[in-house]
N, C-alpha and C positions, 0 to 999 in steps of 0.2 A: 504494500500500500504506500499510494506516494501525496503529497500533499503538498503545494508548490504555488508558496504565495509572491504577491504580487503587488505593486505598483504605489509601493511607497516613495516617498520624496520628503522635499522639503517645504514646507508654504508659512503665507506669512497668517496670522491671526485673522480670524474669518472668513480664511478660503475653507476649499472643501479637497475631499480625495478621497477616490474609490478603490479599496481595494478587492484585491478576488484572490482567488483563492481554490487551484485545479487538482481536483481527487484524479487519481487513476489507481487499479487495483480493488476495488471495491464498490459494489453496489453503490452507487451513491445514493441513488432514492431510500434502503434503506438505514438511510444515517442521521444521526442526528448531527448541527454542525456549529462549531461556535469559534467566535473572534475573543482572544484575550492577548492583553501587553504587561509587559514587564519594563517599568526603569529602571535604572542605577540605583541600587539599593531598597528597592524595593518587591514584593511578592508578587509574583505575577498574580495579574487578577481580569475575572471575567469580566466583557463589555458587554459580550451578546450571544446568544443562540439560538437556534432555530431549531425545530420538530422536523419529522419527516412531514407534516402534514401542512405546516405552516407556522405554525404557534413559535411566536418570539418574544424573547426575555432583554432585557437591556439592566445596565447597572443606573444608577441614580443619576451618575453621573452627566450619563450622553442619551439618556432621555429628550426627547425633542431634539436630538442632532445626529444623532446615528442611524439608521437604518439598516439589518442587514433583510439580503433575500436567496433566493436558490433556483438554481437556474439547474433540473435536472436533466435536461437534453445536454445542457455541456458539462455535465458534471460540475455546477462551479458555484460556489459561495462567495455571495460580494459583499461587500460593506463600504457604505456609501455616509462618509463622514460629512458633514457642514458646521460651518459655523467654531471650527477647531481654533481651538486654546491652548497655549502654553502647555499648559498642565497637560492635555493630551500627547505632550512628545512623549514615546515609546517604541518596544518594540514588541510587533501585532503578531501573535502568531495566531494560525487556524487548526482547528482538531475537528478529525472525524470524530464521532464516537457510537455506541448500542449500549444499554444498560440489560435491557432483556437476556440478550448471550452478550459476557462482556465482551467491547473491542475498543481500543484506545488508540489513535493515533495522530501526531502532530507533526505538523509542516513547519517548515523552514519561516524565520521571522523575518518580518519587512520592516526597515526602518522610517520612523515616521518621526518628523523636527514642525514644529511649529514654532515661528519665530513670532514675539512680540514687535 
């Protein structure tokens, strides 16, 4: 299983940027799929996740500025940032995952700078 994110940068405060996020290896429809970042010294933590069916969780944080969605014909999880702040710089990684039969697996992180 491979997981192979994508299309971080750098932008200034109150831009936006999409990332995505390409399974191969596995079912994608049956997965559930979620965005989380990690900074410097701190715990990596969830932003967001999505159902196989749709159903989406977001953190307090990027409430009203994050969206993610799932695109199963390309296999691919995006996340579509607005309105990004400072505090959002990180690094985003993407996870497959099932809880039903466990399966866990994490892609490659994208770097994301929001400049003030």
């Amino acid at each position: 299983v491979q997981l192979q994110a994508s299309g971080g940068g750098l932008v200034q405060a109150g831009g936006s940027l999409r990332l995505s996020c390409a399974v191969s290896g596995t079912t994608f429809s049956m997965n559930a799929m979620g965005w989380y970042r990690q900074s410097p010294g701190k715990q990596r933590e969830l932003v967001a996740q999505i159902t196989t069916v749709g159903i989406t969780n977001y953190a307090d944080s990027v409430k009203g500025r994050f969206t993610i969605s799932r695109d199963n014909a390309k296999n691919t999880v995006y996340l579509q940032m607005n309105s990004l702040k400072p505090e959002d710089t990180a690094v985003y990684y993407c996870r497959a995952f099932r809880t039903v039969v466990f399966m866990d697996y994490w892609g490659n992180g994208t770097q994301v700078t929001v400049s003030s």
